[in-house]
N, C-alpha and C positions, 0 to 999 in steps of 0.2 A: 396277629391280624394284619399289622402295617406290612411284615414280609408276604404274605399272603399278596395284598395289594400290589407292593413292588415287583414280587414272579410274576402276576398278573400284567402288567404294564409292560416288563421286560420280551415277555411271550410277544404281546401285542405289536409293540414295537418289531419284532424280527418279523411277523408275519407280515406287517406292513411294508418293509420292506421287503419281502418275497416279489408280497403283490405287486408292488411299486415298481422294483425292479424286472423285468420280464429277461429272457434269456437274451433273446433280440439287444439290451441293453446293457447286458453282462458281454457280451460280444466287441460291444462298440463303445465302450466305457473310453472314456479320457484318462492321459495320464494324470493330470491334477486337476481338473474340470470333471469327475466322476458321474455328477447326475444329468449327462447330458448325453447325446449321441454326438460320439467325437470326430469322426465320417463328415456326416449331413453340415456340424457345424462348422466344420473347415471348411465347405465348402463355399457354403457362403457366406464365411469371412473373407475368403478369399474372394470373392465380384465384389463387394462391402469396400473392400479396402484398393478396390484397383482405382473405384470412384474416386474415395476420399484422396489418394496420392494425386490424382487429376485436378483434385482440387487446391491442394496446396501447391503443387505446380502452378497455377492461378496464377493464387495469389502471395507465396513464397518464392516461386521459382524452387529452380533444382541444387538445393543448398543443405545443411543439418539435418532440417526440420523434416525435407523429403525423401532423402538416404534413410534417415531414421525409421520412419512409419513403414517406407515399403517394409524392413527385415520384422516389425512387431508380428504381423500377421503370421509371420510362419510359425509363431506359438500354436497358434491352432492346428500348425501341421504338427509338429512338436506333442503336442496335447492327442495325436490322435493316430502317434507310432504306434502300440499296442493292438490297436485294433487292426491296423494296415499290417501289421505283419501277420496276424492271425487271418485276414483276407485274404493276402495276399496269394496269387496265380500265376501259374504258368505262362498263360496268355499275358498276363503282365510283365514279366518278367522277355521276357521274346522280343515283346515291341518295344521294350527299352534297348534290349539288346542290338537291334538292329537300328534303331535311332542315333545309337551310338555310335554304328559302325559307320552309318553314314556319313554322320557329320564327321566323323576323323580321318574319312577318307577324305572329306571334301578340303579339311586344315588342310592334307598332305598334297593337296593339289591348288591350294588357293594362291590369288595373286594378292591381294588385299588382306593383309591382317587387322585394320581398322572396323572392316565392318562385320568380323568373326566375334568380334571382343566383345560388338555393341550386341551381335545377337545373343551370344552365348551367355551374358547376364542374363538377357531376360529369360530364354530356358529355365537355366537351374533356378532361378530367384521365383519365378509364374508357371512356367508352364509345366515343368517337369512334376512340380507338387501338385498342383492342381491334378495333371493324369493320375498320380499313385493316388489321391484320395476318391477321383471320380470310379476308379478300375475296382474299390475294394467296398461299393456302395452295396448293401444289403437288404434297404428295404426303402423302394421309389416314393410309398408314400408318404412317409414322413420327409423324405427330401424333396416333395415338391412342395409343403408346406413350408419346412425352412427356408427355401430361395423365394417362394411369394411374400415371404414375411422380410427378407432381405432385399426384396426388389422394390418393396415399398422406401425403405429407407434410404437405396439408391436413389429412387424418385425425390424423395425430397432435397437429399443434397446436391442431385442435380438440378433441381430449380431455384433454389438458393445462388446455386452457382451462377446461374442464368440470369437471375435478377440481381443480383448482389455484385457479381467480378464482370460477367461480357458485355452486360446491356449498360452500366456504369463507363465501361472504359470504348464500349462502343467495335464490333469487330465483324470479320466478313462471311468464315464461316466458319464451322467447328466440327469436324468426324465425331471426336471424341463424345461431344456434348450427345451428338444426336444418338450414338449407338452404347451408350450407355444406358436409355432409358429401353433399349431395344427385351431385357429377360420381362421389366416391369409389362411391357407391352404382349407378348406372345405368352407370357404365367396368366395373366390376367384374362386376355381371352378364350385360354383355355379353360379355365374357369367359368366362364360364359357357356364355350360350348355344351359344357358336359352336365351343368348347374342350372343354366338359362334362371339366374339373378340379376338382373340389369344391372346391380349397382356395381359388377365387377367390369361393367364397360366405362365408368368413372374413370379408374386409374389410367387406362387404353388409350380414352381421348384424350388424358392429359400428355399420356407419352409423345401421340402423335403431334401435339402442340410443341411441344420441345421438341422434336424431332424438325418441323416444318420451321421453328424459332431458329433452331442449328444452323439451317443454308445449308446442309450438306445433302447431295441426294443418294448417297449409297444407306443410311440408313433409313430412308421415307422408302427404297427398292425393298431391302431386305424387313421393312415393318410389312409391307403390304403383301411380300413374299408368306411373312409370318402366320398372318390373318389368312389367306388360303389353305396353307399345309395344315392350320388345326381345323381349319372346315373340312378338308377332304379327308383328313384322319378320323373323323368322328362319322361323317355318313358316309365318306368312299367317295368312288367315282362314280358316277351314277348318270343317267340322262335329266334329272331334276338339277342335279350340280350342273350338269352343260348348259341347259335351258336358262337357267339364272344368271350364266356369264353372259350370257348373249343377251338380258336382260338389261345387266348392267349396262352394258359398252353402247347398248339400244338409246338408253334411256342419257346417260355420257353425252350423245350427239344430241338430241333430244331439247334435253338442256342445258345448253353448252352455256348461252347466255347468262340464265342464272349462274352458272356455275363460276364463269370469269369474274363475273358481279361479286360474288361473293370474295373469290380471292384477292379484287382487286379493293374490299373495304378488309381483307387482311393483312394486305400488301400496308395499307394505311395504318394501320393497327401497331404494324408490327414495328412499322417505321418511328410511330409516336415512343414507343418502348424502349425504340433503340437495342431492337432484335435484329439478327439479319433477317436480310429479305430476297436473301439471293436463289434459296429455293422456287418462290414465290414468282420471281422476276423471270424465272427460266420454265418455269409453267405457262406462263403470261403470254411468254414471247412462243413458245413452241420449242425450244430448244434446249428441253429438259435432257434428253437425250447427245446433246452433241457434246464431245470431247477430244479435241484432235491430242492434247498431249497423249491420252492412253492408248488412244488411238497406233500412238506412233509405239511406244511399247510393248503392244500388242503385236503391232505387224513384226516387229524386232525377233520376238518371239516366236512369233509364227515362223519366219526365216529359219532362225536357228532349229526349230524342231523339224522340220520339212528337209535338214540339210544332215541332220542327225538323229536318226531313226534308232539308231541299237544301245546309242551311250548319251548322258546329259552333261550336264557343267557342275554335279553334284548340288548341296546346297548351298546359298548365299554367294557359292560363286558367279551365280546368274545375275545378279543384281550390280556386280563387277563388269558382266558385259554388255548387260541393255546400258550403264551409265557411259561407257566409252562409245558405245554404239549413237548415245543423244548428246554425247559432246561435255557432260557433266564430270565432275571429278570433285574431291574431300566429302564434304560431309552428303552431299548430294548423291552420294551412290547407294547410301541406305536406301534409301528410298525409291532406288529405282528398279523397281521390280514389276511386271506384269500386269500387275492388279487384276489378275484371274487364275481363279484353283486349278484349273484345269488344266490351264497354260505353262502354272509356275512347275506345275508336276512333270509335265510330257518333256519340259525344257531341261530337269533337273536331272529325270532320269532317263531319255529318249523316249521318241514317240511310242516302238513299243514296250520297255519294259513302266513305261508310264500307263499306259493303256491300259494295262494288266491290274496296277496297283488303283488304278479309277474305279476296272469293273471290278476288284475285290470290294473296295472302299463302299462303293452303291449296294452289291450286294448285302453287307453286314447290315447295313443303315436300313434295307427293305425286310431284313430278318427281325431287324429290331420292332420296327412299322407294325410288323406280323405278329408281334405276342397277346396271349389272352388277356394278361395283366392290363388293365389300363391305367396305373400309373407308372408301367413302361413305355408304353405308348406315349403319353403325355410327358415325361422327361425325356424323350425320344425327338417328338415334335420342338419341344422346348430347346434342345440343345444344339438339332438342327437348325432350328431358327437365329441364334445367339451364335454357333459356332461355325456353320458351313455360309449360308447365304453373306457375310459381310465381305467373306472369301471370293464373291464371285464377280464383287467390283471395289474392292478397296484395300482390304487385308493379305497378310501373307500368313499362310498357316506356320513357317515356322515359328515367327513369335508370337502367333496369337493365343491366348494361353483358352479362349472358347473354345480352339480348335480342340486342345488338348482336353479339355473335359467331354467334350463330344468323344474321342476316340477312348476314353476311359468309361463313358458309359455305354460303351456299343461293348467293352472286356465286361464289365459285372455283368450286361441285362443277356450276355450269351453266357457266362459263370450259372446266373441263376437259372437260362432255363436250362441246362444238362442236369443241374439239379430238380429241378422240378417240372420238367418239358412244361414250359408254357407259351411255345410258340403253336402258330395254328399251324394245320396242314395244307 
């Protein structure tokens, strides 16, 4: 009777596990993390953990503590070889290829080895993982749940951050702070659009409160960039979407009054917190818009590409001659780059074979736009949001590792539809 019992359980058991496990998860199993999807969850450990290094940069600096944590996370890339090589494609395999070729062409021709060194960590170490997991992603919707579930956790530790290290020690502005809450913000309203649940506009407004708390306005551009592309992705372009902007911008003049009133009891608000308020102030003033530094990096670029049409300065060598160009030199030439996708590309590889790799670049991103699936659609919108728009006034794609998840998801969501045509016509 008792072995009776036991075969009975033992059966149960295996079937339960059949059920439990679906093929989909025999796929994408973990090397030592087995009952999870090893894909999705790298994924977003990896935006999880770019936070938490920001963090302890804080309040560590860049010491043990901070070298340590960046390398934990690549467990989860680790934990989720097996699957990446069983996804693994063609098309992935190509744009590494050429990535690669690029930048060693660019070593063989650079003037500065200082700032190859500083990019080339953050590749291999963020961006380059991130690509191989986002290229080998197999089912959108459980990864957009995992990154909404990861974007909450982002949000809290960036306001911890917020109220605990900046408004504490008191500071002017912050990129980082602001475009970190940027996935929380664009998941969430997407969420909104497709659900029409008010309560997912909660997380939204808080983003945009740290975002406006930040002083930085490249991320309040690229939030409010956000908040369009998942409106126009869900009803289109339409004469009802026109009529509404003209609504907006109508009513903007309308009630400007109110509108300064209000920022100016948050300008006060923000002040008592000992938030920045530099956003705030350049609202106020009207000259949210002006920037002669980039200004002048721009025109720099503009020059160089207008003077060289057929060949660019490869990568990171650009960043060598806008800094000689504005009189900078040591650690000041990281950072001197364009602060525009468009620019950083036409400059890197001339106007036309730059040209060329834009309109590829647009097209794949409108093929993706185009699928039946809607949660390619929506990690589409999402990754656009997070990966291209911070590109087009503050970021450089080579080391922004969004960037590299957006071009890894434009490789799976064309992977799957050959397999399954689910682009429209």
């Amino acid at each position: 009777m008792r072995s009776n019992i036991s075969l009975g359980i033992r059966k149960f058991r295996k079937s339960y596990k059949k059920f439990n496990i679906t093929p989909f998860m025999r796929n994408n199993r973990g090397l030592f993390l087995k009952r999870f999807d090893s894909i999705n969850m790298g994924l977003s450990a990896l935006m999880v953990f770019g936070v938490v290094i920001s963090l302890i940069d804080s309040i560590f600096g860049r010491g043990v503590i901070y070298n340590t944590t960046q390398y934990i996370y690549l467990l989860f890339f680790i934990n989720a070889l097996p699957a990446l090589l069983k996804n693994f494609s063609l098309q992935t395999f190509f744009l590494i290829l050429a990535v690669c070729g690029i930048y060693l062409f660019s070593i063989l021709i650079r003037t500065n080895s200082v700032v190859f060194d500083e990019a080339q960590r953050t590749i291999l170490l963020w961006c380059m993982p991130g690509f191989l997991l986002a290229s080998c992603v197999t089912d959108f919707e459980k990864l957009f749940k995992w990154l909404r579930l990861s974007s909450i956790i982002i949000l809290l530790i960036t306001i911890m951050q917020l109220f605990f290290v900046f408004s504490s020690a008191g500071f002017f502005y912050s990129q980082e702070l602001g475009y970190s809450v940027l996935p929380c913000l664009a998941l969430f309203y997407l969420s909104f659009e497709y659900d029409r649940k008010f309560y997912y506009l909660v997380p939204v407004i808080i983003s945009f409160i740290v975002i406006l708390a930040s002083g930085s306005r490249g991320p309040l551009l690229s939030g409010i960039l956000a908040i369009v592309l998942c409106y126009v992705s869900h009803f289109g372009l339409s004469k009802k979407i026109m009529i509404l902007g003209v609504l907006v911008i109508t009513c903007s003049f309308l009630f400007a009054n109110y509108i300064v009133d209000l920022l100016t009891s948050v300008l006060s608000y923000f002040g008592n917190l000992n938030f920045s308020t530099r956003t705030i102030e350049l609202l106020l003033s009207g000259n949210i818009a002006d920037d002669d530094e980039r200004t002048k990096l721009r025109s720099i670029a503009i020059n160089y590409i207008l003077n060289h049409p057929f060949y660019g300065t490869g990568v990171v060598n650009d960043r060598v001659i806008i800094a000689q160009s504005m009189g900078s030199a040591g650690i000041n030439v990281y950072g001197s780059y364009c602060h525009n996708f468009i620019l950083e590309i036409m400059m890197q590889f001339g106007m036309l074979p730059g040209g060329i790799i834009l309109v590829l670049f647009v097209k794949k991103i409108i093929n993706m736009l185009r699928s039946r699936k809607v949660f390619i659609v929506k990690i589409g919108v999402f990754t656009i949001s997070v990966g291209l728009f911070p590109l087009l006034v503050s970021r450089s794609w080579i080391t922004y590792p969004e960037f590299y998840l957006l071009m890894g998801i434009i490789i799976s969501s064309l992977n799957l539809s050959k397999k399954h045509g689910v682009y429209k016509n």
